[in-house]
VEXFI-965076 format. One record per residue (C-alpha): residue number from 1; residue in one letter; chain; y, x, z. Coordinates in steps of 0.02 Angstrom, whole numbers, plus 50000, padded with zeros to 5 digits. Example, Ala and Ser with C-alpha at 12.3 -4.5 7.8 and 13.67 -1.06 7.14 Angstrom:
<rs>
{n->1 | res->A | chain->A | north->49775 | east->50615 | up->50390}
{n->2 | res->S | chain->A | north->49947 | east->50684 | up->50357}
</rs>
This chain:
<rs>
{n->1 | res->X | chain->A | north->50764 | east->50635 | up->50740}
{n->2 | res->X | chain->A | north->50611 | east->50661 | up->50862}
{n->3 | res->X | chain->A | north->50512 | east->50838 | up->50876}
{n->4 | res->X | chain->A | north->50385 | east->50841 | up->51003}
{n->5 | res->X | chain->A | north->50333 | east->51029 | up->51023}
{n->6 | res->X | chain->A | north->50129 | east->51009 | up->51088}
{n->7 | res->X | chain->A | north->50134 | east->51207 | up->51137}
{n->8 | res->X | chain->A | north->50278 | east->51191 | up->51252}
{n->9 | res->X | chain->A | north->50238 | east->51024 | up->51320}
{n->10 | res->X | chain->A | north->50052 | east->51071 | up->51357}
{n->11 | res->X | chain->A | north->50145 | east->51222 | up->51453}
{n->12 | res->X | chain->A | north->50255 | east->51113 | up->51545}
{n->13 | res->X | chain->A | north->50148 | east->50988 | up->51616}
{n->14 | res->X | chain->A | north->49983 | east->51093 | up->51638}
{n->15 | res->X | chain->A | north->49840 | east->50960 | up->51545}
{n->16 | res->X | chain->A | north->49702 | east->50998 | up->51488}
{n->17 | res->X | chain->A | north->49676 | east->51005 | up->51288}
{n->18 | res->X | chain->A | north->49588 | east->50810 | up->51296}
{n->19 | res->X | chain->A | north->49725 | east->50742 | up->51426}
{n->20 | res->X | chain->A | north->49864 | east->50819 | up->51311}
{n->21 | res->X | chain->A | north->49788 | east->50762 | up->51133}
{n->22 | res->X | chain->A | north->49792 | east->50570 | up->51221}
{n->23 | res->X | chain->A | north->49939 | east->50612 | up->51265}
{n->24 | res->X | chain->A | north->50012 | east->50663 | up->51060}
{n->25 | res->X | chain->A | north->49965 | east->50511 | up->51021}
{n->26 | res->X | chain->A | north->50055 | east->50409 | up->51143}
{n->27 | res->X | chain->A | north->50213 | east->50493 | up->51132}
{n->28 | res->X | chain->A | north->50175 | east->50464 | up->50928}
{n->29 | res->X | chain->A | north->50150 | east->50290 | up->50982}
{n->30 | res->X | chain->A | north->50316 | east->50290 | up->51079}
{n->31 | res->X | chain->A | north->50420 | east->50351 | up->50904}
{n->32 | res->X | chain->A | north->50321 | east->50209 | up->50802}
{n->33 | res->X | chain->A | north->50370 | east->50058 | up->50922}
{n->34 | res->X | chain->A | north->50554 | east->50106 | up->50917}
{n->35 | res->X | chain->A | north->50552 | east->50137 | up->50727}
{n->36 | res->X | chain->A | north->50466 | east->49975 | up->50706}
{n->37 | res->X | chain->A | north->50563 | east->49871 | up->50849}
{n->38 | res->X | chain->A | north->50725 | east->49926 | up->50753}
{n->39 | res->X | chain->A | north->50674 | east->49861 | up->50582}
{n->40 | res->X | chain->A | north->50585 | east->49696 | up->50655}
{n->41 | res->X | chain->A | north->50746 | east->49589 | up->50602}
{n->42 | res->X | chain->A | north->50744 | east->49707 | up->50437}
{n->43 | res->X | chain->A | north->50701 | east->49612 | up->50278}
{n->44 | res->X | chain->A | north->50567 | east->49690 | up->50147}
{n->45 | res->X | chain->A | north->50649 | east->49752 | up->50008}
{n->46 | res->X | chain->A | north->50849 | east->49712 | up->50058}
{n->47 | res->X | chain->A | north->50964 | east->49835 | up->50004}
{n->48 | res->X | chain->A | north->50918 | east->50018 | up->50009}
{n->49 | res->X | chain->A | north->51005 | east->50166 | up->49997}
{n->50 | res->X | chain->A | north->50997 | east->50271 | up->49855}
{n->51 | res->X | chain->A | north->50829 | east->50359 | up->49876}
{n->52 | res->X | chain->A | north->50672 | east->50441 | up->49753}
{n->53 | res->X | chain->A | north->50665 | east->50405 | up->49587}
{n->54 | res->X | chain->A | north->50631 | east->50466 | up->49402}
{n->55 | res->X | chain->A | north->50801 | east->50541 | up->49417}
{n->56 | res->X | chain->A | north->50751 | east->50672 | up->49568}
{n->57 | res->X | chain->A | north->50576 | east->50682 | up->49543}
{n->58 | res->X | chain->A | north->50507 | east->50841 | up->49442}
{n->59 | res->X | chain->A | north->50335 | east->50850 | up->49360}
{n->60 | res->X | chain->A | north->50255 | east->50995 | up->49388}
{n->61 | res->X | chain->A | north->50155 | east->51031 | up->49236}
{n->62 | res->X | chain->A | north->49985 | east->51178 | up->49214}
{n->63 | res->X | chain->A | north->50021 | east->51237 | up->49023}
{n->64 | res->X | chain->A | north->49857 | east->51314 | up->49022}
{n->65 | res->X | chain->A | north->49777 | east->51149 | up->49068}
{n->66 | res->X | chain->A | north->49756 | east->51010 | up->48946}
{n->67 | res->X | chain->A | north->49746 | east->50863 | up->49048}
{n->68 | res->X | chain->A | north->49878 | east->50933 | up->49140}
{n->69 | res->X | chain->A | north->49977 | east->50930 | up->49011}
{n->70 | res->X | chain->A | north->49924 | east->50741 | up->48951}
{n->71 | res->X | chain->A | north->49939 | east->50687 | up->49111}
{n->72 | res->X | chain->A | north->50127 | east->50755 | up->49122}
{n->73 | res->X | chain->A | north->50187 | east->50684 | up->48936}
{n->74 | res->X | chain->A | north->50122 | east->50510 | up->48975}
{n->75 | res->X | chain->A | north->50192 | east->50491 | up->49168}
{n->76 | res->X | chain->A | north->50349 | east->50581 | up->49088}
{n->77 | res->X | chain->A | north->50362 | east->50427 | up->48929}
{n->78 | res->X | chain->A | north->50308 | east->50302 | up->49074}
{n->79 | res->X | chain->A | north->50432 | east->50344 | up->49216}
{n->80 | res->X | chain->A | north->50559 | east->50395 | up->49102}
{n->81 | res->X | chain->A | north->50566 | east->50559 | up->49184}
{n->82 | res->X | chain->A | north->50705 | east->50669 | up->49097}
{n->83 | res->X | chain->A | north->50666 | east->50829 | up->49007}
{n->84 | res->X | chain->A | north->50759 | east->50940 | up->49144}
{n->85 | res->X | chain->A | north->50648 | east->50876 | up->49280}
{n->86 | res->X | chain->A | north->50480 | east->50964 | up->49179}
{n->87 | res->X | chain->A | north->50426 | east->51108 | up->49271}
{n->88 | res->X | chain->A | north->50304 | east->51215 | up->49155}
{n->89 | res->X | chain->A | north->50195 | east->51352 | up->49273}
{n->90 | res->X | chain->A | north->50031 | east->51432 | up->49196}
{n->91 | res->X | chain->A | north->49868 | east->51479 | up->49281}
{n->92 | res->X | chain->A | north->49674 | east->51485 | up->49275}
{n->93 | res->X | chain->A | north->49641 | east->51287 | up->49294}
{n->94 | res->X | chain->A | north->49498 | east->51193 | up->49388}
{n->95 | res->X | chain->A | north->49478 | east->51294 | up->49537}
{n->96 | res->X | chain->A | north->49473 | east->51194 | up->49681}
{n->97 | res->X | chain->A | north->49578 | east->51330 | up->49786}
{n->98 | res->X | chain->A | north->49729 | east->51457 | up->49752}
{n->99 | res->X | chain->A | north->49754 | east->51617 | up->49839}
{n->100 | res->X | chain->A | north->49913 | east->51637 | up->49951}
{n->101 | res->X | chain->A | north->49976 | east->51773 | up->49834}
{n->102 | res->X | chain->A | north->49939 | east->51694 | up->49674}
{n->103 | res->X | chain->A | north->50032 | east->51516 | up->49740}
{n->104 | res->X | chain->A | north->50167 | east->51617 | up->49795}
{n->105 | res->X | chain->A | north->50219 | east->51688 | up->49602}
{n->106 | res->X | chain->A | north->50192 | east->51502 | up->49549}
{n->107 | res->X | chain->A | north->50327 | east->51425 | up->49681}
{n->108 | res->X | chain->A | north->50437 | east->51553 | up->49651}
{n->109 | res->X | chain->A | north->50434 | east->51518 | up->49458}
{n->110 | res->X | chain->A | north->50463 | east->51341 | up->49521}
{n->111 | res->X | chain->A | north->50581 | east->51362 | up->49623}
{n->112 | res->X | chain->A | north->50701 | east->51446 | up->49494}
{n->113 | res->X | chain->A | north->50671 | east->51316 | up->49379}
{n->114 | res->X | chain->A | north->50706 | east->51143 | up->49498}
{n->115 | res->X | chain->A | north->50861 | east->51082 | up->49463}
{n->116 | res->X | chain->A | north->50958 | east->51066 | up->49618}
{n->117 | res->X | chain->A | north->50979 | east->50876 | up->49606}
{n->118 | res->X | chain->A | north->50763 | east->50864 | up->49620}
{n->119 | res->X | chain->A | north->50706 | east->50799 | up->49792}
{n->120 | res->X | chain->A | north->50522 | east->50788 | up->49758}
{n->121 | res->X | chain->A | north->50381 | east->50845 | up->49650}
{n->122 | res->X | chain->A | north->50235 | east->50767 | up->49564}
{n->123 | res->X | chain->A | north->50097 | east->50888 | up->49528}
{n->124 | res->X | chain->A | north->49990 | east->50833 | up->49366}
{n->125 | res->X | chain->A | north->49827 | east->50903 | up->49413}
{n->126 | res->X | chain->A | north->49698 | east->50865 | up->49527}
{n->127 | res->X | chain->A | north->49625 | east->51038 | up->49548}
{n->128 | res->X | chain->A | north->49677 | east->51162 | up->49632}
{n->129 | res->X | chain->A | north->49725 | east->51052 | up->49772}
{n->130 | res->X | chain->A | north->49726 | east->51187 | up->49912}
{n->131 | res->X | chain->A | north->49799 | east->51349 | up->49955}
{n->132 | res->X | chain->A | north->49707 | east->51461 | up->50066}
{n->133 | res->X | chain->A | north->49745 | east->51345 | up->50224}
{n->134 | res->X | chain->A | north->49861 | east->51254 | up->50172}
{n->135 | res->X | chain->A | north->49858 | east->51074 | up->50059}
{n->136 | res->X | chain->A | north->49940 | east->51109 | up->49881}
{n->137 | res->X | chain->A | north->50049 | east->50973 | up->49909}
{n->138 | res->X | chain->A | north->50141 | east->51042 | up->50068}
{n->139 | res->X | chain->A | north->50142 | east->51228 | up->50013}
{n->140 | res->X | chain->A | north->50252 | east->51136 | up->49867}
{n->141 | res->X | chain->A | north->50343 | east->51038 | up->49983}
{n->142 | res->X | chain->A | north->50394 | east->51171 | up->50098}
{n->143 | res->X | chain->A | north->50320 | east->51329 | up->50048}
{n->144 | res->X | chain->A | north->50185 | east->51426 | up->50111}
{n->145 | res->X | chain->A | north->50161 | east->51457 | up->50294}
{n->146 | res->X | chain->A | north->50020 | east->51488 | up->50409}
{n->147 | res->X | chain->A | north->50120 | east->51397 | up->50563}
{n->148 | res->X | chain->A | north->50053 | east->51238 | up->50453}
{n->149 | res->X | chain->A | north->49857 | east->51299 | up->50468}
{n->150 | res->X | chain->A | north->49754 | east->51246 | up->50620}
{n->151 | res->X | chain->A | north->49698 | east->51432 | up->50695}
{n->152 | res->X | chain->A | north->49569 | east->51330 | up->50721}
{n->153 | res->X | chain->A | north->49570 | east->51140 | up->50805}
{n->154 | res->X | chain->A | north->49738 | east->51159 | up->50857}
{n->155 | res->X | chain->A | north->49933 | east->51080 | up->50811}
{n->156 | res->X | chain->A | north->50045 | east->51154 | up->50668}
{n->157 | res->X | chain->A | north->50177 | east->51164 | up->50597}
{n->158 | res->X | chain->A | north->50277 | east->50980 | up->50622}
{n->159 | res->X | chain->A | north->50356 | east->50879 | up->50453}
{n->160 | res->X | chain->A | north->50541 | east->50882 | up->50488}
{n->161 | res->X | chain->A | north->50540 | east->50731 | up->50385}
{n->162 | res->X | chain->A | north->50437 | east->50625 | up->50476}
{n->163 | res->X | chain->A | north->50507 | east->50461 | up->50512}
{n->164 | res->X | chain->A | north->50668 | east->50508 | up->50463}
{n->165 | res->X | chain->A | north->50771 | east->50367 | up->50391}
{n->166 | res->X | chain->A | north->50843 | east->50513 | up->50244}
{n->167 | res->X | chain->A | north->50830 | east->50451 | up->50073}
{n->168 | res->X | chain->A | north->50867 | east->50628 | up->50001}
{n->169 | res->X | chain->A | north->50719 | east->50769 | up->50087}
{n->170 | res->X | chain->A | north->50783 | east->50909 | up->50018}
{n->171 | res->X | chain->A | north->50964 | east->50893 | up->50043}
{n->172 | res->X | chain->A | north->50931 | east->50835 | up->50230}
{n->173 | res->X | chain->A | north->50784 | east->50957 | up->50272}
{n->174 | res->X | chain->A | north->50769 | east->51069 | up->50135}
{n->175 | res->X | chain->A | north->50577 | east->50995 | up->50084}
{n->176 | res->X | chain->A | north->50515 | east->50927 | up->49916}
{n->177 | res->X | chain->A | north->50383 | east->50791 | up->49979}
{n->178 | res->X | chain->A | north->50250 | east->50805 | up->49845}
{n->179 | res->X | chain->A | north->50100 | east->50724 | up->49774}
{n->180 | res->X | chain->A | north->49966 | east->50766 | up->49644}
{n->181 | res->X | chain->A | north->49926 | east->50610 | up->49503}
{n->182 | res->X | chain->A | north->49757 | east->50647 | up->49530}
{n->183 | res->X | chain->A | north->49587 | east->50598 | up->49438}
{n->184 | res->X | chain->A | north->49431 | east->50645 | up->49348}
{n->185 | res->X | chain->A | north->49496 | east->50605 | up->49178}
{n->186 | res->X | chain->A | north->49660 | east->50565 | up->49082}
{n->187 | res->X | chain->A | north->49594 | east->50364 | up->49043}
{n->188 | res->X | chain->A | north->49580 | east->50380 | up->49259}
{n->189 | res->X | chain->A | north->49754 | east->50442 | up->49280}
{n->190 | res->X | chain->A | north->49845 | east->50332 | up->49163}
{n->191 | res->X | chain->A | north->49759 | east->50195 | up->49250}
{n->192 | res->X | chain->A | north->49838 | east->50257 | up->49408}
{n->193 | res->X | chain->A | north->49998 | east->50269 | up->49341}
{n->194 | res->X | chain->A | north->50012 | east->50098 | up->49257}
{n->195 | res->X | chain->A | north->49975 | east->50035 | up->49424}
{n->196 | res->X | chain->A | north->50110 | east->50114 | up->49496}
{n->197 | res->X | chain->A | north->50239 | east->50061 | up->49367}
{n->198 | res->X | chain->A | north->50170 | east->49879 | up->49392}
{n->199 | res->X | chain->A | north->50178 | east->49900 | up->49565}
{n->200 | res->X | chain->A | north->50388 | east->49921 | up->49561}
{n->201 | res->X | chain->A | north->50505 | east->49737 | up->49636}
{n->202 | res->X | chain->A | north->50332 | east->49654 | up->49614}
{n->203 | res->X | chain->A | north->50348 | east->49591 | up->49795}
{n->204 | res->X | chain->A | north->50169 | east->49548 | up->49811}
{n->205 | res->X | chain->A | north->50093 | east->49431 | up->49956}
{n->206 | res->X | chain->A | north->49952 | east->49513 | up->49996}
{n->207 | res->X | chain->A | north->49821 | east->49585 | up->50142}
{n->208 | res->X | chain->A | north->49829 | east->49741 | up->50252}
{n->209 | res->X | chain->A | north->49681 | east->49764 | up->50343}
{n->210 | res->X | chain->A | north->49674 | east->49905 | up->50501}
{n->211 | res->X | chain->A | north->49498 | east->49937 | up->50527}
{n->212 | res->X | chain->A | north->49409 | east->49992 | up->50683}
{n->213 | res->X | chain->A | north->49242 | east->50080 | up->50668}
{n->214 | res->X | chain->A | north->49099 | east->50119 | up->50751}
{n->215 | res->X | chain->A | north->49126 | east->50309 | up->50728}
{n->216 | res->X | chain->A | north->49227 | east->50348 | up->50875}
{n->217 | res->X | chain->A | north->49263 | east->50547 | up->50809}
{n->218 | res->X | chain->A | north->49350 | east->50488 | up->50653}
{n->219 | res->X | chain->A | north->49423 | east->50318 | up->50723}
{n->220 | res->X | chain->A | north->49548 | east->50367 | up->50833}
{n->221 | res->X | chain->A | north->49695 | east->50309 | up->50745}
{n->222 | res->X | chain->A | north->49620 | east->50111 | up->50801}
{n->223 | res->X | chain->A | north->49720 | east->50137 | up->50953}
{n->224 | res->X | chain->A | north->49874 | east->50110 | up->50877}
{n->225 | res->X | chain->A | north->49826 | east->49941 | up->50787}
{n->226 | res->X | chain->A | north->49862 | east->49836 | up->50919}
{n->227 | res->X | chain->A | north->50039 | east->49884 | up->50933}
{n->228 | res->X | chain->A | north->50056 | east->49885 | up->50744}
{n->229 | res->X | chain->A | north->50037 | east->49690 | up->50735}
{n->230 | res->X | chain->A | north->50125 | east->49674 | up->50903}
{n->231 | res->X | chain->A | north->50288 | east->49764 | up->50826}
{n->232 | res->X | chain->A | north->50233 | east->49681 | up->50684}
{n->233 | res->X | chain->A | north->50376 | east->49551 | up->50581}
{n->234 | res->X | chain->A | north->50339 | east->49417 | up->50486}
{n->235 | res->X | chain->A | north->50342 | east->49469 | up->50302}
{n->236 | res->X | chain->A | north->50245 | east->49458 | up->50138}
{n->237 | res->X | chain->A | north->50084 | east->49570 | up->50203}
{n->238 | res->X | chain->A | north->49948 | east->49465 | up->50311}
{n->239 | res->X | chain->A | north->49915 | east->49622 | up->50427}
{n->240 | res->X | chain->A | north->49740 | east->49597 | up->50505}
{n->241 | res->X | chain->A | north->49629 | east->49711 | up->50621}
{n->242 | res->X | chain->A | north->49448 | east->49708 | up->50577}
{n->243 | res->X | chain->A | north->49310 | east->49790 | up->50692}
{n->244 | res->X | chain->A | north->49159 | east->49837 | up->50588}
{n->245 | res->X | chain->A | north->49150 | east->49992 | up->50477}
{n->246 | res->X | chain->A | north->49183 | east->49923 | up->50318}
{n->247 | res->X | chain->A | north->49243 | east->49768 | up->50239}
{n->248 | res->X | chain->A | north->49184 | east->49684 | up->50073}
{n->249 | res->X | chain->A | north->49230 | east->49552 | up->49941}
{n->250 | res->X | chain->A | north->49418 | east->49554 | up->49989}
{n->251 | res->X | chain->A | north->49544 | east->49519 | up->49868}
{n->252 | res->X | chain->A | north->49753 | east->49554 | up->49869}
{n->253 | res->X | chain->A | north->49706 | east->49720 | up->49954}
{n->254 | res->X | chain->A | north->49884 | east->49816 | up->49977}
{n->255 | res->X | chain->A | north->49836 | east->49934 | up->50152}
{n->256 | res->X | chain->A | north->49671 | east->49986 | up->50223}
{n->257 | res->X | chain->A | north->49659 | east->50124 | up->50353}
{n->258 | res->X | chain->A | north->49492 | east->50156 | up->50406}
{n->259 | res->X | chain->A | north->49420 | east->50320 | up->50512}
{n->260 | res->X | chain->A | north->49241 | east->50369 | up->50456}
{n->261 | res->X | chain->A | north->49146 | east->50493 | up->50331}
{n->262 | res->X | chain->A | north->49089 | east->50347 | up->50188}
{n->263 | res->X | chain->A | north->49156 | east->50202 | up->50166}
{n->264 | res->X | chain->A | north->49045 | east->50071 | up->50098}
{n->265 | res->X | chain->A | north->49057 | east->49923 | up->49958}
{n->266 | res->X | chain->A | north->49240 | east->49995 | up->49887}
{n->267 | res->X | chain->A | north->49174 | east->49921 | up->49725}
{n->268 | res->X | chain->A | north->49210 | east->49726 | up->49814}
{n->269 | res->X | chain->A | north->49353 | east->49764 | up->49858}
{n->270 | res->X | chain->A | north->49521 | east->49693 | up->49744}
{n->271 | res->X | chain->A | north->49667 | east->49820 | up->49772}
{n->272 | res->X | chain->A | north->49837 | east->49762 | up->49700}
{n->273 | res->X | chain->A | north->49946 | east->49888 | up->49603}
{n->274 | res->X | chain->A | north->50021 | east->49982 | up->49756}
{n->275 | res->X | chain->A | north->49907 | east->49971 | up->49864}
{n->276 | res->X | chain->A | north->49887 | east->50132 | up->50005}
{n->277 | res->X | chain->A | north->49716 | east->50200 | up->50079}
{n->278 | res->X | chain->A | north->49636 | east->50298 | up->50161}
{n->279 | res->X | chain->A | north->49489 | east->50374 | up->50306}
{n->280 | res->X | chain->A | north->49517 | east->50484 | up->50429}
{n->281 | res->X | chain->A | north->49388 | east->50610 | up->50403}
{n->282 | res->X | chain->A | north->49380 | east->50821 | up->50398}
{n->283 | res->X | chain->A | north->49345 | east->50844 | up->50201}
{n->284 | res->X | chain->A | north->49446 | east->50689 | up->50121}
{n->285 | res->X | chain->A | north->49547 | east->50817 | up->50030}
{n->286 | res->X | chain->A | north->49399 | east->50894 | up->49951}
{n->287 | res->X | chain->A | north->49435 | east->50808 | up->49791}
{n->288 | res->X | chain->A | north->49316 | east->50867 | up->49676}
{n->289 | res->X | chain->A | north->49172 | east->50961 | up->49785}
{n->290 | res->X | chain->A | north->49019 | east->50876 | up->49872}
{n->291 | res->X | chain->A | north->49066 | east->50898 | up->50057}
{n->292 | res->X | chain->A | north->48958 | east->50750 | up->50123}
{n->293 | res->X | chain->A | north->49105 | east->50651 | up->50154}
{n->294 | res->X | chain->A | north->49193 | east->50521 | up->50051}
{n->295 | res->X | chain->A | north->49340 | east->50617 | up->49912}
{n->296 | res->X | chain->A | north->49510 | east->50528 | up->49933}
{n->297 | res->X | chain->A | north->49485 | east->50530 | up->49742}
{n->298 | res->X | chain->A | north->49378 | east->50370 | up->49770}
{n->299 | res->X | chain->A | north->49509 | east->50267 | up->49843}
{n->300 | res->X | chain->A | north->49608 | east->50287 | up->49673}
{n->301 | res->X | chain->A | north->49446 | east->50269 | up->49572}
{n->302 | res->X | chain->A | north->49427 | east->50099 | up->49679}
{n->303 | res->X | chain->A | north->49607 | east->50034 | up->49627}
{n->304 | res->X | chain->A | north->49730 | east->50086 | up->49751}
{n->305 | res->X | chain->A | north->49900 | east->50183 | up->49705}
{n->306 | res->X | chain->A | north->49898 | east->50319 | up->49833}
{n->307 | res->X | chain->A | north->49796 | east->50427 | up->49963}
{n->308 | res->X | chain->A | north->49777 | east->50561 | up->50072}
{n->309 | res->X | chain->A | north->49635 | east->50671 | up->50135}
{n->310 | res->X | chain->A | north->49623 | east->50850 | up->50233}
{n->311 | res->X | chain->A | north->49576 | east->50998 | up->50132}
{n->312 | res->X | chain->A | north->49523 | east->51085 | up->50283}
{n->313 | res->X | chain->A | north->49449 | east->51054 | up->50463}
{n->314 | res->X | chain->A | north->49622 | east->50974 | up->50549}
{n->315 | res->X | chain->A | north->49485 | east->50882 | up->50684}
{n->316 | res->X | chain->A | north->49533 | east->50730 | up->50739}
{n->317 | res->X | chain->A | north->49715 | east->50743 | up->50781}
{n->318 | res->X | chain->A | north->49786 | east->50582 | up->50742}
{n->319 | res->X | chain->A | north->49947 | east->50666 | up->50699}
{n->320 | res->X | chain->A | north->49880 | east->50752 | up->50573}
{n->321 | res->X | chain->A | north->49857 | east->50597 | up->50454}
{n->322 | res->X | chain->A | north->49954 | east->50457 | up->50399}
{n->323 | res->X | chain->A | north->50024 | east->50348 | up->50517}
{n->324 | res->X | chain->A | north->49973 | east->50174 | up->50472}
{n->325 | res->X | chain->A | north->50114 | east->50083 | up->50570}
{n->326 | res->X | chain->A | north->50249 | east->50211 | up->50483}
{n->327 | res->X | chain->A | north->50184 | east->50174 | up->50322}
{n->328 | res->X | chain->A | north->50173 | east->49977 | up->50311}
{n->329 | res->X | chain->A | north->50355 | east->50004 | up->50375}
{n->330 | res->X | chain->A | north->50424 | east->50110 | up->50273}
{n->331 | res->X | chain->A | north->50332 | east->50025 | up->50136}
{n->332 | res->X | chain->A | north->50403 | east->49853 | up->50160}
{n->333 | res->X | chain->A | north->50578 | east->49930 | up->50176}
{n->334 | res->X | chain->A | north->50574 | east->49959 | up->50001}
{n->335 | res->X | chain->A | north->50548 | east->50146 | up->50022}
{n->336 | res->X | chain->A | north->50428 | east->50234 | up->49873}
{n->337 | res->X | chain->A | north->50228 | east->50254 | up->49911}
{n->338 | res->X | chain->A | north->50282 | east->50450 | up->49909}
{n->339 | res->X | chain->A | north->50443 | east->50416 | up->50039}
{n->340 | res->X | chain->A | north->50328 | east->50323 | up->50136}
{n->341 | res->X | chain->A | north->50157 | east->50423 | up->50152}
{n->342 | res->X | chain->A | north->50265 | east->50567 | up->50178}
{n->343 | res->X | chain->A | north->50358 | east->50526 | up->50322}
{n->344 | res->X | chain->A | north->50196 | east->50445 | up->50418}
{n->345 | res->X | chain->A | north->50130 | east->50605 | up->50428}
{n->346 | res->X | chain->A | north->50193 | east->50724 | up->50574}
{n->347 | res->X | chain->A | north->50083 | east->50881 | up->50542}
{n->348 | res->X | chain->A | north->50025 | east->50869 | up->50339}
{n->349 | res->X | chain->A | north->50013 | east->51059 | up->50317}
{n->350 | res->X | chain->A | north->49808 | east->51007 | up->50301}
{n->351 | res->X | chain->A | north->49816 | east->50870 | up->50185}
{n->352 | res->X | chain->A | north->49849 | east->50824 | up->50033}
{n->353 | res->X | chain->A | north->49951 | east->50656 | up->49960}
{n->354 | res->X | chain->A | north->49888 | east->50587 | up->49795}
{n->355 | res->X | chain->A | north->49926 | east->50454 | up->49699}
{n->356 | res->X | chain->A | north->50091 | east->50374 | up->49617}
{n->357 | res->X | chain->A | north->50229 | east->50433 | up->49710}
{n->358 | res->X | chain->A | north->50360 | east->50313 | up->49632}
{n->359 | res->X | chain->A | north->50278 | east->50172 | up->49662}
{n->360 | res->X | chain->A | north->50374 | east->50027 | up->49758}
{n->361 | res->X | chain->A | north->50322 | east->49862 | up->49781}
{n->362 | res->X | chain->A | north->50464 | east->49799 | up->49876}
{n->363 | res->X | chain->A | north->50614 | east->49871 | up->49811}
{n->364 | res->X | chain->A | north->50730 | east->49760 | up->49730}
{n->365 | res->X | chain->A | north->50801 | east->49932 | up->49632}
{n->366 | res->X | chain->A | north->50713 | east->49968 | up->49452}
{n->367 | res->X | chain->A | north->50671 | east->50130 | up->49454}
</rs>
């Protein structure tokens, strides 16, 4: 497994901070074009080890919040999640951010109660989403800790399951990757959910689309597309690159990566169950406030099964969002939409996953 340490290396070689954050994403570059060079002769969906299910997934479940509660009974009867896998905690609902202290009686009730066979968590709220600095889905991943807040503009805290092949995150690296089944109502979530069971050995041939926009604070992850459809195999996904800073009226949408604050005509756009999106932007993770900038909420609310936006300023670091190379990877492998968002993402102390984490369009496993 690769660590790159930014403090250290910034000490070793003397740049300045805009030489060295070029210099991040090269080296993040680097880790991509060996991942993906290895797995070029892989094919989607062959064989995969045992890895996230229904079986080691808990639901995380607000009893003092009613569509918390709806939302955990139905993805419970959908995913055929067992009863020892339901994770009842109980606090003051709707608040868009939890202290430190209060979060910290909450994990510790969770803790306790995870069976030790769990390897991930599904949250079933969409508020709060954040704690103090941190994104709610990494303080329940890996617990609180400042070393994952920016202090400010600056690297964390790095995922010690990033690109890591392990099909079992706790037992390897002691973290619960976690995401929230997020949206403004319970029709909303179920929605979200049925697309995720549809989603499963579906083995879609669809479009990815990697575009490059105008905004050059928020596009800086367009640096890697090139050597995403270099590395690129042949395989069910037509993987395009598309300058302009939106598209429209595209159908058999499974990927779209995009870097600005709005994005424009989501309501032409056809997203098949499965599907992964996202913008690189500051307040993505802002789910339910008005920030000025796009919610990640609207991706889901557009059709696609999963998402990811910061809760708080990360600026641009490239390596604080999802990888899009990692991702269409990892996807394809046969990995779940949680497996795969997770390990794309090298610093995600400052954002949060949402969607359908069990999702997995080309795994040949029934889940």
């Amino acid at each position: 497994m690769f660590f790159f340490q930014p403090q250290r290396l910034r000490q070793i070689v003397g740049f300045s901070t805009v030489i060295f954050e070029k210099l991040q994403w090269q080296i993040l570059l680097v880790v991509v074009a060996g991942l993906t060079t290895n797995s070029a002769t892989a094919v989607a969906g062959e064989k995969d080890d045992i890895g996230l299910s229904a079986q080691n997934l808990a639901v995380i479940v607000n009893d003092a919040d009613t569509l918390s509660r709806q939302v955990a009974d139905y993805y419970k009867k959908k995913r055929l999640i067992p009863f020892e896998n339901i994770i009842h905690v109980n606090f003051p609902p709707g608040r868009s951010t939890i202290s430190r202290a209060e979060f910290q009686g909450i994990k510790s009730l969770v803790d306790r109660a995870s069976p030790a066979h769990v390897q991930a968590y599904a949250l079933a709220w969409t508020a709060p989403y954040r704690v103090d600095c941190m994104s709610i889905t990494t303080a329940f991943a890996a617990g609180f800790d400042e070393a994952y807040c920016s202090k400010p503009c600056a690297s964390t805290k790095p995922n010690p399951y990033f690109n890591s092949n392990s099909r079992r995150p706790y037992d390897d690296f002691g973290v619960r990757p976690t995401m929230a089944l997020a949206g403004k109502d319970l029709m909303e979530i179920q929605r979200l959910i049925d697309r995720g069971v549809a989603s499963d050995g579906s083995f879609p041939e669809a479009t990815g689309y990697l575009v490059s926009t105008a905004d050059t604070e928020r596009n800086v992850r367009s640096v890697s597309y090139a050597d995403i459809i270099r590395q690129y195999w042949k395989g069910p996904v037509d993987l395009r690159i598309v300058e302009s800073d939106f598209i429209r009226n595209k159908t058999k949408v499974i990927f779209y990566f995009i870097g600005i604050k709005q994005v424009k005509a989501l309501d032409t756009i056809r997203f098949i169950p499965g599907a992964i999106a996202d913008h690189l932007t500051s307040a993505g993770g802002n789910l339910v406030g008005n920030s000025g900038q796009m919610s990640s909420l609207r991706w889901l609310q557009a059709g696609a099964t999963g998402s990811y936006g910061a809760v708080v300023e990360p600026c641009n670091y490239p390596a604080k969002f999802p990888h899009p190379g990692i991702v269409i990877d990892r996807y394809l492998r046969g990995e779940t939409l949680i497996e795969s968002y997770w390990k794309s993402v090298a610093w995600p102390g400052e954002g949060i996953f949402i969607g359908e984490p069990l999702a997995a369009p080309y795994s040949r496993r029934s889940r």
